[in-house]
C-alpha positions in Angstrom: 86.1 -46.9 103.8 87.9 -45.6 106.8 86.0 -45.0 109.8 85.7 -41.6 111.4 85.3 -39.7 114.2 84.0 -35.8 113.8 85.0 -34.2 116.9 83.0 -31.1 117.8 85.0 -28.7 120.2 84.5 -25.5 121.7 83.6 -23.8 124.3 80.4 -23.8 126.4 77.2 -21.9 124.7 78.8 -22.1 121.0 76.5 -24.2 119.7 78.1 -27.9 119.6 75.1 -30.1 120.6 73.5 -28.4 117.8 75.6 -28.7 115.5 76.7 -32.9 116.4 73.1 -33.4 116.0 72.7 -32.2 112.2 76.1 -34.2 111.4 75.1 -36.9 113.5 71.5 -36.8 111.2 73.2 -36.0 108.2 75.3 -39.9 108.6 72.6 -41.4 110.2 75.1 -41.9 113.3 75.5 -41.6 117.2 77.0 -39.2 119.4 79.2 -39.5 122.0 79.4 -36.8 124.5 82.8 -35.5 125.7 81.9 -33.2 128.5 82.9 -33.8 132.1 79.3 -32.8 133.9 76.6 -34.2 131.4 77.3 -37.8 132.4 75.9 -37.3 135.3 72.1 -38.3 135.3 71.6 -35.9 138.6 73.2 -32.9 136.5 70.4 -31.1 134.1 69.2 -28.1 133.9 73.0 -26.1 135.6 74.9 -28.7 133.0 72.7 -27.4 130.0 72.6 -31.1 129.2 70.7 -31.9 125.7 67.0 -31.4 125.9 64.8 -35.1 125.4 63.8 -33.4 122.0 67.2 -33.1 121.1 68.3 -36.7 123.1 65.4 -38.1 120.4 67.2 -37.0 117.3 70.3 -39.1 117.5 71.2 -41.8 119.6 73.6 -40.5 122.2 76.6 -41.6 125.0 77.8 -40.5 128.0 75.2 -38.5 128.7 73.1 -39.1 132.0 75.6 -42.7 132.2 76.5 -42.2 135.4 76.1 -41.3 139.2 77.6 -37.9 141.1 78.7 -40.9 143.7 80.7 -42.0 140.6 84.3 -40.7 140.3 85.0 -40.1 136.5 88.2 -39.5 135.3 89.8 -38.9 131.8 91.1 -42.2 131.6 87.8 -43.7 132.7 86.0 -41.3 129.9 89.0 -43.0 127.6 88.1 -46.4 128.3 84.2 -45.9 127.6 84.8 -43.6 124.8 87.1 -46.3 122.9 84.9 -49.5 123.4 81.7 -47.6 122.4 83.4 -46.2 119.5 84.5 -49.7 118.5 81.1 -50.8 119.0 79.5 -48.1 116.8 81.7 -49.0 114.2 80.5 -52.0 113.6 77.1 -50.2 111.8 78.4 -47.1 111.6 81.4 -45.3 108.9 81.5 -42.3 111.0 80.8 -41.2 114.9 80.5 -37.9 116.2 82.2 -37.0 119.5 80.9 -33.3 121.0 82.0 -31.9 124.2 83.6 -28.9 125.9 85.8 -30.9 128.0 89.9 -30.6 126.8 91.3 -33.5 128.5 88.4 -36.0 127.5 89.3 -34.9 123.9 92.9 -35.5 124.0 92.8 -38.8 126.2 90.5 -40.1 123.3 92.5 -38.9 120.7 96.4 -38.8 121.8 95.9 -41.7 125.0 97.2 -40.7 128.8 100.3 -41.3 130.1 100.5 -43.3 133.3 100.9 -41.5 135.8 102.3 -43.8 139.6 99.0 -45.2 141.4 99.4 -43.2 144.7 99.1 -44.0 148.4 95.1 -44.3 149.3 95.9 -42.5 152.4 97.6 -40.0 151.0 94.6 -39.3 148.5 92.3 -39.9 151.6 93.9 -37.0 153.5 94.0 -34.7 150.6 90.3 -35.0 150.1 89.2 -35.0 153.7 91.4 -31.3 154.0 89.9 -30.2 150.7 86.3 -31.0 152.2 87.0 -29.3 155.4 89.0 -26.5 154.1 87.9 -25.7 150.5 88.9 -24.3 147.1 91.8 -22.0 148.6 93.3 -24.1 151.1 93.9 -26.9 147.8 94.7 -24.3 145.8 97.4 -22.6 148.2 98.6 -26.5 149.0 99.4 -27.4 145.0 100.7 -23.6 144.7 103.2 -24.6 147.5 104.5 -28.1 146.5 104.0 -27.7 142.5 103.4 -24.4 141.4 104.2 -24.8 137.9 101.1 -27.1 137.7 98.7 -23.9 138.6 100.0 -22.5 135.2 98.8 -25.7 133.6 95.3 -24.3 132.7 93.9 -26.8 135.3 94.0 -24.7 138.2 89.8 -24.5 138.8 89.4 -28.0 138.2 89.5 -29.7 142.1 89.8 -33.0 140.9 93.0 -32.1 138.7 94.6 -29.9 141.6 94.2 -33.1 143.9 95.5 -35.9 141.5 98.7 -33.2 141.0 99.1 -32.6 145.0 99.1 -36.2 145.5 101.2 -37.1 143.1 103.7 -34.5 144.3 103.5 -35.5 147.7 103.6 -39.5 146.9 106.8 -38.8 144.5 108.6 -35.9 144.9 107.8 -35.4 141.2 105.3 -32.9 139.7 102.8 -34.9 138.1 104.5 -33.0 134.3 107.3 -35.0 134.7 105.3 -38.1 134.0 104.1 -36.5 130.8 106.2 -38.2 128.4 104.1 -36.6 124.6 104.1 -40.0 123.0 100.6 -40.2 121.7 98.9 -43.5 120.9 97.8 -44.2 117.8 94.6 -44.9 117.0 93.0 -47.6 114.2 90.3 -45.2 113.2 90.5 -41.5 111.1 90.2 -38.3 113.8 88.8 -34.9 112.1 88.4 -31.8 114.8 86.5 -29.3 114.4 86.2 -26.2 116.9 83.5 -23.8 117.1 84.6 -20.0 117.4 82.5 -17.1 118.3 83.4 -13.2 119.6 84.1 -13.2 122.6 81.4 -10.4 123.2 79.0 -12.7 121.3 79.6 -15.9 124.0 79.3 -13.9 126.6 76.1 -12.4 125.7 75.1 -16.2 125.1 76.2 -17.7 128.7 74.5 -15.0 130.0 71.2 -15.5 128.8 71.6 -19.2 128.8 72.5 -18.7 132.8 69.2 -16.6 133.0 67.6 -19.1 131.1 68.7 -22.1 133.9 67.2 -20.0 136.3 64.0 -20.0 134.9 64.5 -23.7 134.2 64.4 -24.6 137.6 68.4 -24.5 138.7 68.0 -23.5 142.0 65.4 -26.8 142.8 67.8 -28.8 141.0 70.6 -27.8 143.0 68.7 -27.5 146.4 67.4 -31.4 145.8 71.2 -32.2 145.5 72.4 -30.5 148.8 73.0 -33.6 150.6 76.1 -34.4 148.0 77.6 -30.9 147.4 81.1 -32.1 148.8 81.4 -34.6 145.9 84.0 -33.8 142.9 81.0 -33.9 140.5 79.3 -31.1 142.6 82.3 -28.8 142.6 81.0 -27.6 139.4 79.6 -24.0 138.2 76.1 -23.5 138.4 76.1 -25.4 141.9 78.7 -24.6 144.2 77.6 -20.9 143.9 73.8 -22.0 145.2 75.5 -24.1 147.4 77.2 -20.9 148.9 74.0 -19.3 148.9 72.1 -22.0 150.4 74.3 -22.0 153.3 74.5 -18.4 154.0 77.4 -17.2 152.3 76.5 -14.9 149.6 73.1 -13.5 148.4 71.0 -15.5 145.4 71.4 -12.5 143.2 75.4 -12.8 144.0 75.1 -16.2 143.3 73.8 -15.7 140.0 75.8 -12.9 139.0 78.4 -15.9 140.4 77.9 -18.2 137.8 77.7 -15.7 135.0 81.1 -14.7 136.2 82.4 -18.4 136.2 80.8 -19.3 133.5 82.4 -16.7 131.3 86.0 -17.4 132.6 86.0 -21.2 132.0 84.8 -20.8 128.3 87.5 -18.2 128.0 89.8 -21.5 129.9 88.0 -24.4 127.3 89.0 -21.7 124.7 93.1 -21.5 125.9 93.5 -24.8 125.9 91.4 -26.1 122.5 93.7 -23.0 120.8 96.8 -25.2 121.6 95.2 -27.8 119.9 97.1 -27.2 116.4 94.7 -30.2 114.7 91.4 -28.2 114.9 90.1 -26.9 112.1 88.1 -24.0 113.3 84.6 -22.6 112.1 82.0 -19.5 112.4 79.8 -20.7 115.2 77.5 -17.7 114.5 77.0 -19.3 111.7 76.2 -22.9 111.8 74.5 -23.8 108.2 78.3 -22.3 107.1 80.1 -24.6 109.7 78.1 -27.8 108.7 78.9 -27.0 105.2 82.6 -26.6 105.7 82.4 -29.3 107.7 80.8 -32.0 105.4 82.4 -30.7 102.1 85.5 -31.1 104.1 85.5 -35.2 105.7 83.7 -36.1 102.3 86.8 -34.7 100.5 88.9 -37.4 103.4 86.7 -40.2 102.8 
């Protein structure tokens, strides 16, 4: 029998831990997590991360595996995700791989190309200017020396804007011209799935999921994390709008109209870049008995 992975895609409040879980339970199989924030084991409650009910249910990977001190990137995520998968495999037909995160997907799936290891104090200065400066000044900097890459559906993701300013700067080169689309092969059967909702619908959802952080205890969470707000893992929605308002720049209720705001424009982002994605086979995600139907009627049929 050919292994499988079941990728769950989407974007965020559509229902994919849900959903991995039952297809996870319906093979008796584990989960890997392909979302940029969750492996954090400091990011909770502002990363939605899967309840301990839910953890319970399935055994599950990359989530809470690593340190905000940590830097993560896709080719790191790449690396884990292949050797646990090869590891699963040897008890398990099929794995389930869920996550919100575009670039985690496709270095899993397609590989990364390699992009020239830069000068460290090139990277150095970038991210000392970035710390003292902020969000614009990076942003004006890559808009300057690669402008094409702001286009890219990238451009809120610091750690992306960086990697592409010090390429540029390191080179000449915008970091796309080391993107050759030769993608790696891989000894195991992929099946993507994407979960779809109105967009009226997921925003009603983030809203009342954001409302329901709040009660949760995000602002604690966040508070007890001030001491790291300037690293890449913190430069993430649901935090560095409390970290505004903690140091005086904006109101809490701003804030949390904030990350409503944000929220709802990087699912609408996840949702741009998972529609280029011509291998997804997408599904009602108001409607998840439906979807898990399709779904298993659908890589039965493969296998």
């Amino acid at each position: 029998m050919q292994k499988t992975v079941i990728i769950i895609a989407g974007p965020t409040a559509s229902g994919k831990t849900s959903l991995a879980i039952s297809i996870a339970q319906h093979f008796s199989t584990a989960i890997i997590s392909a979302d940029s924030r969750q492996c954090y084991r400091e990011l909770n409650i502002g990363v939605a991360a899967p309840s301990p009910d839910e953890l319970a249910t399935a055994p599950h990977y990359f989530i809470a595996s690593h340190s905000v001190k940590d830097s993560i990137s896709a080719a790191d995520f790449e690396k884990y995700a292949l050797e646990k998968t090869q590891l699963l495999f040897e008890k398990n037909d099929v794995l389930v791989m869920a996550g919100g995160t575009g670039l985690y997907i496709k270095a899993f799936c397609e590989g990364l190309d390699v992009i020239p290891v830069v000068d460290e104090n090139i990277r150095e200065d970038i991210i000392r200017q970035y710390e003292e400066k902020g969000m614009n000044w990076l942003t004006g900097a890559v808009r300057e020396a690669d402008p094409d890459f702001l286009s890219s559906g990238e451009a809120a993701n610091p750690n992306r804007l960086m990697r592409a300013l010090e390429v540029k700067l390191f080179t000449g080169k915008a970091i796309s011209s080391f993107r050759t689309g030769i993608k790696k092969i891989r000894d195991f059967n992929i099946v993507k799935y994407g979960l779809e909702i109105p967009r009226q619908q997921l925003n009603e959802r983030i809203n009342r999921r954001v409302d329901q952080m709040i009660d949760a205890g995000l602002e604690q969470e966040v508070r007890s994390l001030e001491p790291y707000q300037q690293l890449n893992a913190l430069q993430t929605v649901g935090y560095k709008e409390f970290f505004d308002y903690f140091n005086g720049k904006i109101s809490k209720e701003k804030a949390i109209d904030l990350i409503k705001q944000h929220t709802r424009q990087y699912a609408k982002r996840q949702m741009t870049w998972f529609k280029r994605d011509a291998d997804i086979n997408w599904v009602n995600g108001l409607d998840q008995s439906a979807a898990l139907g399709e779904i298993m009627k659908s890589v039965t049929a493969e296998k």
